[in-house]
N, C-alpha and C positions, 0 to 999 in steps of 0.2 A: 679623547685623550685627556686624563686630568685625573687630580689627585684631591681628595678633601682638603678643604682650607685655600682652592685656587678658585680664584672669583670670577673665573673665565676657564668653560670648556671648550673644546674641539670635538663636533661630532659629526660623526654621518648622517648626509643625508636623502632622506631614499626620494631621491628625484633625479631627472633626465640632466645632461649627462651621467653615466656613474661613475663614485667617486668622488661627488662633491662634499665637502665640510660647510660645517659654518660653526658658529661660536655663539655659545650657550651662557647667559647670569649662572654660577652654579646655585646663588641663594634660590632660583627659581626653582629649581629641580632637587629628588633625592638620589644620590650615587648609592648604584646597587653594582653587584658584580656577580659572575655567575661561572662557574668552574666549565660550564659544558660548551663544546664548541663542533664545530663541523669542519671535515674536510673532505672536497669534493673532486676527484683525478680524473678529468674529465677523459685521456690518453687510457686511464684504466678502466673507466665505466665503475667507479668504483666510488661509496661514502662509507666514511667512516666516524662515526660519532663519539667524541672522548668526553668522559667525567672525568678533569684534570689528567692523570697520565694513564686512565682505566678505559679502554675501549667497551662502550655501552652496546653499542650497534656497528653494525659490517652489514653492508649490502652490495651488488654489485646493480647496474641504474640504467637505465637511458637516457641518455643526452642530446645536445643540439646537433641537426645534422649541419654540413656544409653550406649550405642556404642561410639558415637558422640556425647560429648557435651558441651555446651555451655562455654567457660573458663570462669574463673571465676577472678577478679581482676579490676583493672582501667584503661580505653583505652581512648582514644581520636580520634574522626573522622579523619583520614588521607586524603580523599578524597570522592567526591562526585558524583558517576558516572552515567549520566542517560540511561539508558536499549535502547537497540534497540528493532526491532519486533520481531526478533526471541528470545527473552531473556524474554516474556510475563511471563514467570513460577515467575521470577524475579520480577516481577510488575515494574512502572515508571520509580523508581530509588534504586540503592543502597548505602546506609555511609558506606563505605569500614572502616572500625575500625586499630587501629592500631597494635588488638592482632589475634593471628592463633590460629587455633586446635591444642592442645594439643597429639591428639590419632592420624591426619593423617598425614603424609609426603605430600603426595598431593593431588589436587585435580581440575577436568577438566582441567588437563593437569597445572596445574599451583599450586601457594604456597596457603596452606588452611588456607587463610585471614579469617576471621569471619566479619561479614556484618552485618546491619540490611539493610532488602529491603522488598520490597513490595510483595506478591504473586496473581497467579493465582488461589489459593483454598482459598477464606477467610472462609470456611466452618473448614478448619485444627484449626483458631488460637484457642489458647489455650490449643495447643498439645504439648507434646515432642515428635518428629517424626523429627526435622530436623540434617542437619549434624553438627550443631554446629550453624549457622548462627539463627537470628535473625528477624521471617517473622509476618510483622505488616500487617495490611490492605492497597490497594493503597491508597486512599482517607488522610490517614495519616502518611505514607513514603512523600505522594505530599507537604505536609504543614511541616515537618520534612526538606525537600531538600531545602525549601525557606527558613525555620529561624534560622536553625542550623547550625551556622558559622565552618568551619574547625577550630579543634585544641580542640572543646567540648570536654569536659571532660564527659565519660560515663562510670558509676561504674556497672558492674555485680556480682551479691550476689547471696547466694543459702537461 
């Protein structure tokens, strides 16, 4: 949160718990802003990607099952990573998100980031069956990795 000419931000931070701030020098940083956002109905299996009030993308998704699921809150794309060949389960690419699993400590060997990415079963979406992550179609993970600028704001709802 903050406006140019405030000498102090408020921002996210994409660490455990989610939902933490901290406070930013502004002179340290450049204030950018970016019309496109996400939202994510977890109750509906469903994301919606707007350019200001223009819906870019509609998918319907798989989500966190009951074990594993989905957090729930406001994240921001931290990063945008594209899949190698052994990572196909993954599809294309993943928007590594700024929030983790709530339920695991970790996962393949590493911090259990929540992602949207693409998958190898488009036959699942519209399932809760996954560990918390976010699995769209490739075809539009592909078009998501070209327009969705780092730092998107993306809300999850139940």
């Amino acid at each position: 949160n903050g406006q140019p000419g405030d000498d102090w931000l408020e921002v996210l931070l994409p660490i455990r718990p989610n939902g933490q701030t901290g406070w930013i020098r502004a002179v340290d940083y450049e204030i950018t802003s970016t019309r496109v956002r996400a939202e994510v109905d977890l109750s509906e299996h469903a994301v919606v990607v707007y350019e200001g009030d223009e819906v870019i993308a509609e998918t319907a998704a798989v989500v966190g099952n009951s074990d594993t699921p989905t957090p729930l809150g406001t994240f921001f794309i931290a990063a945008k990573k594209q899949n190698g060949p052994d990572e196909t389960f993954l599809g294309p690419w993943a928007l590594v998100l700024s929030g983790y699993s709530e339920v695991l400590e970790t996962f393949s060997g590493g911090l259990p980031v929540i992602a949207v990415h693409g998958t190898s079963r488009p036959d699942q979406v519209g399932q809760s069956i996954s560990n918390g992550c976010i699995r769209i179609p490739n075809e539009v993970v592909e078009l998501l990795a070209e327009t969705v600028p780092l730092g998107a704001p993306i809300t999850i709802s139940a």
